[in-house]
PLY file of the C-alpha trace (Angstrom):
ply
format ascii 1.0
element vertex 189
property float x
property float y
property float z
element edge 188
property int vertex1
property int vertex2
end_header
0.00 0.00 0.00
1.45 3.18 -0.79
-0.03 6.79 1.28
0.10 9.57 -0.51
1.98 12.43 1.30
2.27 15.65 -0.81
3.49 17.36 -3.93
5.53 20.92 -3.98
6.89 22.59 -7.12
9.35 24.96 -6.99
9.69 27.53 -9.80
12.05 30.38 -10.81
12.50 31.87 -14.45
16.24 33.30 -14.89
19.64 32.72 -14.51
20.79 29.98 -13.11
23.91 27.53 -13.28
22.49 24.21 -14.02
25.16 22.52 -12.53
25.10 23.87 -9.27
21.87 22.99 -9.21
22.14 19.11 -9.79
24.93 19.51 -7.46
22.39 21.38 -4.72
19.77 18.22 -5.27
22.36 15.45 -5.22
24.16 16.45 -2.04
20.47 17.18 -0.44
19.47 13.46 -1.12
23.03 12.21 0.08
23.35 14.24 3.03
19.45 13.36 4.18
19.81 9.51 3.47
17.80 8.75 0.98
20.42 6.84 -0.92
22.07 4.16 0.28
25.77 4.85 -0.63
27.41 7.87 -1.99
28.66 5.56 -5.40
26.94 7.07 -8.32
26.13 3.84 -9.96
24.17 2.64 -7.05
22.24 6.85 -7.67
18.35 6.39 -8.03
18.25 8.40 -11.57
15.87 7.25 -13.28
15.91 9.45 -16.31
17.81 12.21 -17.71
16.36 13.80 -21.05
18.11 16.17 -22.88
17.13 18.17 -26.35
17.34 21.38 -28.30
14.93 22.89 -29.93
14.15 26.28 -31.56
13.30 28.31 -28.59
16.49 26.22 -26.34
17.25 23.08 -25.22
15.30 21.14 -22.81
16.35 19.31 -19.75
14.39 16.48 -17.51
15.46 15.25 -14.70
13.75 12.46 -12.50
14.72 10.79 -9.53
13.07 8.09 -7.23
14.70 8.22 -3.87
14.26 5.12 -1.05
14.74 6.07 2.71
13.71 3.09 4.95
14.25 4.02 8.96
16.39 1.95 10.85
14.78 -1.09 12.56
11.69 -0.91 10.89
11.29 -3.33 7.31
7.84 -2.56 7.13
7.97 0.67 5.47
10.18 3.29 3.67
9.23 6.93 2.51
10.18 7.75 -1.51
10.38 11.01 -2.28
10.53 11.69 -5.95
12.00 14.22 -7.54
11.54 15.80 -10.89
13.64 19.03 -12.74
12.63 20.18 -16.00
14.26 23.39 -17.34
12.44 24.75 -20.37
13.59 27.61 -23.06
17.19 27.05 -21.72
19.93 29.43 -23.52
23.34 29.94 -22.38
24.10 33.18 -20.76
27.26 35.14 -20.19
27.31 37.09 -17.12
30.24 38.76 -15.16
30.43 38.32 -11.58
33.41 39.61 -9.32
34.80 41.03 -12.50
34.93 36.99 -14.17
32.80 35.96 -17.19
30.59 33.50 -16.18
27.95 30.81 -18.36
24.50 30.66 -16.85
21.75 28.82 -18.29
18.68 31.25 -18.92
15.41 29.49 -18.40
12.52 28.47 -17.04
13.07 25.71 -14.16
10.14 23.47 -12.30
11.05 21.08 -9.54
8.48 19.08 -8.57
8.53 16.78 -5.64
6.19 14.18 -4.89
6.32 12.62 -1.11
4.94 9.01 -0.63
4.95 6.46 2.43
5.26 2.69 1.38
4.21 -0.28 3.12
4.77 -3.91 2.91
7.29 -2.59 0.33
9.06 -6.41 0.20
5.50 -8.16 0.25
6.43 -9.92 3.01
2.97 -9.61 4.80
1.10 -10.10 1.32
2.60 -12.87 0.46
2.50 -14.94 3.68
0.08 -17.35 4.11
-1.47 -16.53 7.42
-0.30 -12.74 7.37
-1.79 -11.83 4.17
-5.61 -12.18 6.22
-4.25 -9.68 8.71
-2.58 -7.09 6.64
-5.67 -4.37 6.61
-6.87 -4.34 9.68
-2.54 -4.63 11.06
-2.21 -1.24 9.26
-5.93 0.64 9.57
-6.22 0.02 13.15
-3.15 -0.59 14.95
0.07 1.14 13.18
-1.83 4.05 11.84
-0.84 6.50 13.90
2.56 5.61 13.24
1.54 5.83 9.60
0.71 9.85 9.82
3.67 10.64 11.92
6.06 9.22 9.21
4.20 11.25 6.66
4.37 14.18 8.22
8.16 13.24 8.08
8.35 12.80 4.43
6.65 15.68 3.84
9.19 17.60 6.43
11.67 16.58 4.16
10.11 17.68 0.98
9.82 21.07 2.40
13.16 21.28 3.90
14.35 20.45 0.23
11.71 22.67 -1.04
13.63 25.74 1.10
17.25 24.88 0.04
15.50 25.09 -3.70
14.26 28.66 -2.78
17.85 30.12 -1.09
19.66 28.71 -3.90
16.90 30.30 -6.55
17.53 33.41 -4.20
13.65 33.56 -3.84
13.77 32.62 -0.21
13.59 35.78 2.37
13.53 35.33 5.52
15.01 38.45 7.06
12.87 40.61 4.39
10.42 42.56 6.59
9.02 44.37 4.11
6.85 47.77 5.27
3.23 47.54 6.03
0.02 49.42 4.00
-1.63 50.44 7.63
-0.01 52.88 9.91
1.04 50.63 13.35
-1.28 51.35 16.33
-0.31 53.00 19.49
1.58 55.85 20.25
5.31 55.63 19.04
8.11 56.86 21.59
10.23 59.55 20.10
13.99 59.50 21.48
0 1
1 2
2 3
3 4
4 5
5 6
6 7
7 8
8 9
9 10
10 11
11 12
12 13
13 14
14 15
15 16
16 17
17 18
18 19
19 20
20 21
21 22
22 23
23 24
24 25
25 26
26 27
27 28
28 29
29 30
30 31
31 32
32 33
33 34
34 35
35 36
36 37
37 38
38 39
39 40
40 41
41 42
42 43
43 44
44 45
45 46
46 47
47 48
48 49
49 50
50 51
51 52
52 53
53 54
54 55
55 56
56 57
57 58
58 59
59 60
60 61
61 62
62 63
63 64
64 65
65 66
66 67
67 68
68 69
69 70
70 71
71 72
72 73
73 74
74 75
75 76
76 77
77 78
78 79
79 80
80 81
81 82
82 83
83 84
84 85
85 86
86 87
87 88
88 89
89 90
90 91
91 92
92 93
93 94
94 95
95 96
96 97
97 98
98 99
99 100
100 101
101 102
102 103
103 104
104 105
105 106
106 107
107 108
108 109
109 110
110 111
111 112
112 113
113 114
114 115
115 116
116 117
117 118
118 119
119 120
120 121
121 122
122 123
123 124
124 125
125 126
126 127
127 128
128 129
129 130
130 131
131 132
132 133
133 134
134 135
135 136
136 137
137 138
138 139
139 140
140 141
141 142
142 143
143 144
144 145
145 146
146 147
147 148
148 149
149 150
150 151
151 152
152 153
153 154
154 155
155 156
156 157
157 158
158 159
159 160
160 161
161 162
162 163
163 164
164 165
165 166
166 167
167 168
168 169
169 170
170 171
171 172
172 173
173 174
174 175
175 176
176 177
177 178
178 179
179 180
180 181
181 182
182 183
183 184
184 185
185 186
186 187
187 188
């Protein structure tokens, strides 16, 4: 049975550095465990499209990361991850008096946040288990169930505001002035 968590999408139209970027979503995943060894062959990328068109190239990304907790084979969280840069053009900006390539484009990341169980079938495909396995997961471990989507979820949006400081879209000092005058009396010194 897989439970649905959530789905986020980050977006940002500009300049970028695409690299940085992959870089930015491949040491999030590594440094938040949802791969099991740093080893690129053993990375869960599932698909990398690339092509170039008349308005740019175009660039999808997808990948399907596994975290199971420790001591508990019953269920892992998959969060999955998809980048797809549109209209991309390469761009030549100076910064700190260096020339610099950028990619210009239009970039969507789109995460999707799911909770697994039973993900080796071991409960389905027992004999005497496989009569249990509803009422096991709707009426005694589903409390358990929601706290460990809230945590997938918590990761998605921790991901969700790296995206934004990278994008530079992410504020969280910026107290910007309000519309109505503030109440009470201000003290003049």
């Amino acid at each position: 049975m897989t439970l649905y968590a959530g789905h986020i999408e980050v977006t940002y139209e500009g300049n970028c550095d695409l690299y940085q970027l992959y870089n930015l979503l491949h040491r999030w995943v590594i440094e938040n465990d949802y791969v099991e060894s740093t080893d690129d062959e053993d990375f869960p990328e599932n698909l990398y499209y690339q092509s170039a068109g008349r308005n740019g190239s175009e660039v999808l990304l997808l990948w399907r990361c596994v975290y199971v907790p420790e001591g508990n084979p019953f269920y892992r969280r998959i969060l999955r991850i998809m980048l797809h840069a549109t209209n991309m053009r390469d761009v030549d900006v100076v910064r700190a008096n260096k020339k610099v390539t950028l990619q210009n484009a239009r970039f969507n990341v789109i995460m999707d946040a799911f909770l697994e169980s039973d993900y080796e079938e071991k409960w389905r495909n027992h004999w005497l288990l496989k009569h249990f396995y509803h009422q096991f997961v709707y009426r005694i471990i589903w409390r358990d169930f929601e706290v460990h989507r809230e945590e997938v979820l918590g990761d998605a949006y921790s991901l969700q505001k790296e995206l934004r400081k990278f994008f530079d879209t992410y504020h969280p000092d910026d107290r910007s002035k309000s519309f109505t005058s503030p109440l009470g009396i201000k003290e003049e010194k």
